[in-house]
Every structure is written in structure tokens, then in C-alpha cells.
N, C-alpha and C positions, 0 to 999 in steps of 0.2 A: 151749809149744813142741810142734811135731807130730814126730809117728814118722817116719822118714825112710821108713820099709818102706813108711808107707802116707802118698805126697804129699798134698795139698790143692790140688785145680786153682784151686780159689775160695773165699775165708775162708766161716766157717762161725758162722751167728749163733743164740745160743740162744732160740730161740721158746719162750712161753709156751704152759704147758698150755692144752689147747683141752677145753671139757665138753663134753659129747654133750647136743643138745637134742634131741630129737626132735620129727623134720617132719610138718608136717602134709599130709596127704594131697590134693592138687591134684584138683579135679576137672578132670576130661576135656570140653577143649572140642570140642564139634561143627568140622568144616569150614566156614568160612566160606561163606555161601550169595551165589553173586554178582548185583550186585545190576543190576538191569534200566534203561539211559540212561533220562533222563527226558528227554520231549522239551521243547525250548525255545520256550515259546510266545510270543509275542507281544506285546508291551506295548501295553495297549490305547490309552495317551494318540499322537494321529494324528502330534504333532510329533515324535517318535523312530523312528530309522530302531532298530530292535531288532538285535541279533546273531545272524547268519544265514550259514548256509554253502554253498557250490555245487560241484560235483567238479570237480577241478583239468580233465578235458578240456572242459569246457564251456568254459572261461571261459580255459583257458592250452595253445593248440595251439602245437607247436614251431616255431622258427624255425630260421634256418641256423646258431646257432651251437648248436644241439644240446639249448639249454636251453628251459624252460618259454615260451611268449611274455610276456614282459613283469615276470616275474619273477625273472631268470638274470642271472648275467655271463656272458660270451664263454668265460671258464674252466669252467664248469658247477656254478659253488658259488651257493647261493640270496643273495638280496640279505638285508641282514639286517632286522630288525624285520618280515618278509612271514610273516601269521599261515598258516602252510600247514602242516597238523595233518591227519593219514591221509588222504590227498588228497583234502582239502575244502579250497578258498579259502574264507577265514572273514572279512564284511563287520564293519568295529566298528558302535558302538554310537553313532549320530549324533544330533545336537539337528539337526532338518530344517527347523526354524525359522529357526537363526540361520545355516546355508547355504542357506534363500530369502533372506535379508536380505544375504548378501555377494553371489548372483549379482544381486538388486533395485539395488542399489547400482552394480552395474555398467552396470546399463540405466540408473539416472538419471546416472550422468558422462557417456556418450553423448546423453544426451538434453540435458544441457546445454551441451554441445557443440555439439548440432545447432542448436536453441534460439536459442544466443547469436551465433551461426555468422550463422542468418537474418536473426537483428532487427537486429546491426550494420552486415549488409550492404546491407540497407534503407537504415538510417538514412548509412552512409558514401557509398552510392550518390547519396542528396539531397544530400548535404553536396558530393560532389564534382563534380555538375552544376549546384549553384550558382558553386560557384568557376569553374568554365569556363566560364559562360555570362558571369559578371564578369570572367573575362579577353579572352572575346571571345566577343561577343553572337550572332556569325551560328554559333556554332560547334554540332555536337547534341549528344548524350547524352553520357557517358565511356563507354558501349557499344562507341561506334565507334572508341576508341582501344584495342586489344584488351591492347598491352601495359601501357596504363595502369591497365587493367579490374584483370587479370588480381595489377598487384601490391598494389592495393587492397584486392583479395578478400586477398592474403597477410597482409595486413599485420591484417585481421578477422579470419580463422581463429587464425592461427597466433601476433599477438601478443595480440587480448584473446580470441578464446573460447577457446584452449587452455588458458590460464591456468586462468580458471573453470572447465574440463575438470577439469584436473589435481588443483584443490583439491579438490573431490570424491571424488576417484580415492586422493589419497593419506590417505582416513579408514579406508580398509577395509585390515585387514594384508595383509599381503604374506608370499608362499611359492615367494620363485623357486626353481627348476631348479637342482641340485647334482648335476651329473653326476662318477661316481664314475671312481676311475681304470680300472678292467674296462669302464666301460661306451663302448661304441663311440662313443657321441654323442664324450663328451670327447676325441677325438682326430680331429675332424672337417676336412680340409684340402681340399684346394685340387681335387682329383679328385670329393669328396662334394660340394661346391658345384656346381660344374659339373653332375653328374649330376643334383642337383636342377633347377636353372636349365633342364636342357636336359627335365627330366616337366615340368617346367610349362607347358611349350610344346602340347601337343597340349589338354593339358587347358583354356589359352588359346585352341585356337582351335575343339574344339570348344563350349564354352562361347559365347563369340563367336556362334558359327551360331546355337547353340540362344537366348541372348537377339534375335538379330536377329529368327530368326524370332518371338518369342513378342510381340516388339513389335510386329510388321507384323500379327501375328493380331490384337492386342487393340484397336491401334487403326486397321487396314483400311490400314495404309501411310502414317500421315498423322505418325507420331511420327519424330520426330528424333534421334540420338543428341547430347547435348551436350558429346562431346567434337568431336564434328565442326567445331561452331562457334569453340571454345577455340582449336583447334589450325589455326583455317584460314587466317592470316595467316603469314607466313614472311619478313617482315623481320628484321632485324638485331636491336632491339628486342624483337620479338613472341618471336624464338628464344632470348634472353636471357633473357626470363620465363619463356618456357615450361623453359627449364635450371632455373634454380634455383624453379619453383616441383612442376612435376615429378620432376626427379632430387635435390634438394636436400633440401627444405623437407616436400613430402608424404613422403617415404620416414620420413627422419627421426622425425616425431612422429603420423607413424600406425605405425609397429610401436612407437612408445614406449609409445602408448597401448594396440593391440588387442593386441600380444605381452606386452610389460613392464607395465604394468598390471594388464590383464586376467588372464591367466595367471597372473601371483602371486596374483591375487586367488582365482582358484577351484580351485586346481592342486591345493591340501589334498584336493579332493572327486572329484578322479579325474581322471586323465592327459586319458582320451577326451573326458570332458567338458569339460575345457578348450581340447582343439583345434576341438573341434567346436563351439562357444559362441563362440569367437574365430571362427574362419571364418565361421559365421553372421552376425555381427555386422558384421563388417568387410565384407561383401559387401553387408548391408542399409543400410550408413550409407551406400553409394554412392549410393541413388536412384534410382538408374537402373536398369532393364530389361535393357538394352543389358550393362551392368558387372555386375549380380549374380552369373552365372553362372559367369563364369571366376575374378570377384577372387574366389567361395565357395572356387573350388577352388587359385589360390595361398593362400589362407588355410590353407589345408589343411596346404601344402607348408612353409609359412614356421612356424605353430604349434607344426605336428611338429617342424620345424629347433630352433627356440629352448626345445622344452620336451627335448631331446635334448642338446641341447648348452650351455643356461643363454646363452649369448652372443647379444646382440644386434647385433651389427656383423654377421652372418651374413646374417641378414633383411634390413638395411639392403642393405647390399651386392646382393641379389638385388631387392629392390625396386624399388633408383635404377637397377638394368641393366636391366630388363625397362622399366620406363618412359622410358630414355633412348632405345632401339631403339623403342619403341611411341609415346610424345612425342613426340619431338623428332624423331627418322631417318627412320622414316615418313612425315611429313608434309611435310616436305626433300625429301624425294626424289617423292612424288606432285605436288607443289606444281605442278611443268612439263607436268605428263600430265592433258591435257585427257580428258573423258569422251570427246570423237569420237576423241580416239587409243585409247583402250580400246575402243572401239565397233568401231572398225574392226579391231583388234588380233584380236580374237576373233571377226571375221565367218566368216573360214574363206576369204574374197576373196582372193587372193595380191595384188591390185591393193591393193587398200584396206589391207592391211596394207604393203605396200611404201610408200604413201603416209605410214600414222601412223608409222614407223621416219623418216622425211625429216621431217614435219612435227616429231615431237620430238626424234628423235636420240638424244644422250646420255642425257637425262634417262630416256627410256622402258627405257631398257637398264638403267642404272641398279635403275631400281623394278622390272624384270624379274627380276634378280639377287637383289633384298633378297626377292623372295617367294619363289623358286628355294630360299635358303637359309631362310626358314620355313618349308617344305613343308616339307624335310632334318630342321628340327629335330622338327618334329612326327612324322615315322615315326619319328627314331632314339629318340625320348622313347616313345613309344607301346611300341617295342621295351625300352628300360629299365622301363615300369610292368609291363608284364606280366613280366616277369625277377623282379620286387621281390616281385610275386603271387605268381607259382610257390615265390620265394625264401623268403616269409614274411618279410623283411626288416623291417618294421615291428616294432615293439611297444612294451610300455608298463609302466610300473612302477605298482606300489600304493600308493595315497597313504594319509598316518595316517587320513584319514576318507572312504576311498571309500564311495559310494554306490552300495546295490547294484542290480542291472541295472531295477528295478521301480522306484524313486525317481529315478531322473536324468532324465529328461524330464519329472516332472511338479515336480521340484526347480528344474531351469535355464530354465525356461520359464513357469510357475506362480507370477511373485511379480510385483507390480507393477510395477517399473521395468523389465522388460523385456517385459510386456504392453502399456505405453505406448510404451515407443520400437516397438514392432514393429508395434504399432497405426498407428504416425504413418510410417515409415516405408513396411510396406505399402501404405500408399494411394500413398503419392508414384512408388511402385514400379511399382503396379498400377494403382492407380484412374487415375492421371495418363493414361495411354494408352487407355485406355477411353473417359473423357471426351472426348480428342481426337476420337472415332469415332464418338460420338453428337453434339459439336458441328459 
């Protein structure tokens, strides 16, 4: 029991004696000497992209929402798993081998595409000017039947070479687009579409000039665009095809392929690298001269869309509108407008123009109005790129295995299957029109 005089705040426990050891004497350590980065060299085996770092402004100038390009949310907090250590962007550590074998892979599904595309339509082509000449003898080619041509060819593309495409296409994994709730992409409506749809427009037509002109250079005036032929019937039938084979059917399973495919497939190896590999791609499977230059640049438009926003009804949607006003409306409405009413339209004759206004009428007014409003779209588009410039509006997130700025072109460019299709391709592109000019 304790002394009341003297409380106890807290019980009191008997500890045992304690002996005195006596310590031994610690020697005095020196300061630590610090120690000097050892620099990170190089791994000599060629197929490793090695760990390598760059200063964040080289590689990450701000955009409008205040943060890093491409590596921000709109909030200004960093995206997470982005190696950004004393502001150095830090590339990992890649096998450069097995992403020459995803991008190669990507060039042989288009090649078999193309490939499969050609020989069936060969062979569908005999097949179906024997049945017409056995349904009636005097009859010509299925050439001259443009809507019948036309769903032949759908029925080759779209039911047996895409197939074989796609088999191909889906050995290689896949790495779609996960756009996060901060980031702008995911909350893309009906105003951001638009505003794409209406940049695409300048870049359509100066693209447009710049293939015309490169065709009439290469082959002295003699080459032809091949949609001119496609699109130059305008019955009931021919406009039926041309709907569902241009707003329908191509939309559809070319972003399936060069967005949704493609993109998943190379997207691991870096945002830009996959826009820019899909746009390339999609501009060279066209063939044409004529078409490379502007589909390069909606490829641009549509890439950036779906690796922004992970959705593909985006692209779709923008695809089948620019092809329905470009297919089908276009050609509707030129259909009536003879060259001598254009001829004289633009003599500067008040005569002669008063005459093509009577000779066509409606129709010329008509197609006066649809260019009226493609000129519109193309200054107000022209006005949105440059805003998007100033704005810095673009940018790009870091994939787990970006490639850093020395490997990516000799990465997506440098592997077989996309040396062959670009081989086979080019010529059809280039050579084709040359040849026309020396035959």
C-alpha cells in the first residue's frame, strides 16, 4: 500500500539490478565520401533499346492545360507509372527485336490484304464475265456494269480478303487506348468531332492539289484518278453501291483494321509512333497518287481521335461523313455539269456564262453551293489548325515500352513486312504513273 503524502501517478515495477559492463570504445567514422553517378553505358547486344534519359523540355513542351505535353492531366497531377526522375524523361529498357516483329507483322496483314484483295478480284472478275456472257452472249465485260462491278469487288475485299487480313492481325497482342477519367480524350462530344471533321477539310484539299499535281508531273498528264471512273455513273443502282460500299462497308473495316488493329498492336512502343505508322499505312494501301496525300493526313486526324479517346465509332463516324459528301454528293450533283458549262462558267464572258446558268440550271447552282461551302470549311479548318498550333492542343502519353527518339524509325520501318508492303505499294503509287509517261 502506498503513502497517501506521496500518490503514484503509475504502478511502480521492481527492475532488476543492472551490472556495469564497460563499453568499448567506438571508433570514429570518417564522413561519408560521396560517391561520383556512374554513367549508364550502353548495352552492346544491337537488339536492346538500353535505359536512357532526355530533359523533360526536349521531349515535354506545355500544353493548354498547364501541364507537361503528353504526360499531365488537365488537373496538373503526373499520369502514373511516367518514369520522370530530376527532369529527365527516362526511356525503358526494350528487346527491339520483338518490336521489329510486332511492327513486321503489321505490314504482312496488309500485305495480305492487299494480296488476297488482287488475286480474288482477278479471279471473281473471270468468273463473272463468264456468267454474263452465258446469260447473254452479246453482252461485254462486268466492267460496264459499274454497280455490278463495284459490289463484286465488296463482296472480294470485304468478305474473303479481310477475313485472311484479320487472321493475321489478330496473332499479334493487342494494347488498346485506356483513356483515363482526367484525360480530355475520354470526354470527347459532339463539338470535338465536329471540330475534327471540319481540320480535316483544308488538309483534304490541300493534299487533293498536291497529289493532282504530283500525278500530272510523273506521268506528263496521262494518269487518271480511279475514283473518277468508280464514281462516274449516278443511277439508282450505281448510287446504292457507291452508299454502302463507301459510307458503309469501307469505313467500317478500314478503321477496324488501320485504327483497331493496328494501333493496339504498336501502341506499347509509343503514342507518335502509332499515329504516324497508321497514317502512313492507310494512305499507302490506297495506291493511288491522287489519294495518298490527304487520306495520310485524315489518318492523322482519325489515329490521333481513337488513340485519345480508345473508341472507335468516333473514326467510323468521321470516315462514312467525309466519304458520303466526297462519294456519293459530289458526284450527284456534278453529274449534270457538263465540262462546256464549267468552261464557260469561268470564261469571265458574261455571255457564255449566262448561257451555262440556262444550259444547266439547277444542277450548276447546286454544285456552285457544295464548293462555296468546301472553300468555308477549308478556311474555318485552316483557322481551327493553327489555334490547335498556338494552343499546343495535341499530345501524348508514354507507353510502358517507348522507343526512344533514335529507334523509332529504324524500329517501324526496318523490319520485313513493312519493307515489302512498302516496296509493293510504292511502285503502284509511283512507278504506275511514270510508266504511263514513258508508254
Amino acid at each position: 500500500m502506498s503513502d497517501p503524502r506521496y500518490p503514484q501517478t503509475q504502478p511502480s515495477q521492481q527492475s532488476a539490478p543492472q551490472r556495469f559492463v564497460p563499453q568499448q570504445p567506438v571508433p570514429q567514422q570518417s564522413a561519408p565520401v560521396p560517391q561520383q553517378p556512374v554513367p549508364q553505358q550502353a548495352q552492346t547486344a544491337p537488339s536492346y533499346q538500353s535505359p536512357s534519359a532526355m530533359p523533360v523540355s526536349a521531349a515535354w513542351p506545355p500544353n493548354r492545360f498547364g501541364t507537361p505535353n503528353g504526360f499531365g492531366t488537365p488537373n496538373g497531377s503526373p499520369m502514373p507509372g511516367v518514369p520522370i526522375l530530376n527532369g529527365l524523361v527516362y526511356y525503358p529498357e526494350v528487346n527491339l527485336r520483338t518490336a521489329r516483329k510486332a511492327f513486321s507483322r503489321v505490314g504482312w496483314t496488309l500485305l495480305v490484304w492487299m494480296l488476297a484483295n488482287e488475286i480474288l478480284a482477278m479471279v471473281m472478275k473471270s468468273v463473272g464475265d463468264s456468267a454474263l456472257h452465258a446469260i447473254n452472249p452479246s453482252a461485254g465485260s462486268i466492267d460496264s456494269m459499274e454497280w455490278l462491278s463495284l459490289l463484286l469487288s465488296d463482296v472480294v475485299q470485304y468478305g474473303f480478303a479481310l477475313p485472311l487480313c484479320l487472321i493475321v492481325a489478330f496473332t499479334v497482342p493487342k494494347y488498346p487506348p485506356q483513356p483515363r477519367t482526367p484525360d480530355p480524350g475520354a470526354s470527347f462530344g459532339v463539338k470535338d468531332w465536329l471540330m475534327v471533321l471540319v481540320m480535316g477539310y483544308p488538309i483534304m484539299f490541300v493534299g487533293g492539289l498536291f497529289g493532282s499535281w504530283s500525278a500530272d508531273l510523273l506521268s506528263g498528264g496521262k494518269f487518271n484518278n480511279i475514283l473518277d471512273s468508280v464514281t462516274s455513273s449516278t443511277g439508282p443502282a450505281d448510287i446504292a453501291a457507291q452508299f454502302l460500299t463507301f459510307v458503309v462497308l469501307a469505313p467500317l473495316a478500314e478503321e477496324f483494321v488501320f485504327r483497331r488493329c493496328i494501333i493496339d498492336s504498336i501502341r506499347i512502343y509509343g503514342e507518335k509512333v502509332a499515329v504516324l505508322s497508321s497514317a502512313l499505312l492507310f494512305g499507302l494501301m490506297h495506291s493511288n497518287l491522287y489519294q495518298f496525300f490527304y487520306t495520310f493526313g485524315w489518318g492523322l486526324l482519325w489515329a490521333y481521335v481513337y488513340v485519345r479517346t480508345g473508341r472507335l465509332r468516333y473514326t467510323i463516324a468521321l470516315h462514312a461523313t467525309v466519304n458520303f459528301f466526297g462519294g456519293v454528293v459530289a458526284p450527284l450533283l456534278s453529274d449534270n455539269v457538263t465540262d462546256k458549262a464549267m468552261d464557260d462558267l469561268t470564261s469571265g464572258d458574261v455571255q457564255r456564262m449566262s448561257h451555262a446558268f440556262a444550259q444547266s440550271g439547277p444542277a450548276l447552282v447546286g454544285y456552285l453551293v457544295y464548293i462555296a461551302c468546301v472553300l468555308i470549311l477549308v478556311v474555318v479548318g485552316t483557322v481551327f489548325i493553327a489555334n490547335a498550333i498556338r494552343r499546343r492542343i495535341a499530345y501524348f502519353q508514354q507507353s510502358p515500352r517507348e522507343l526512344a527518339p533514335r529507334n523509332r524509325v529504324s524500329v517501324a520501318l526496318g523490319n520485313p513486312g513493312i519493307i515489302v508492303f512498302g516496296a509493293l505499294t510504292l511502285f503502284a503509287t509511283i512507278v504506275a504513273p511514270l510508266m504511263m509517261r514513258l508508254g
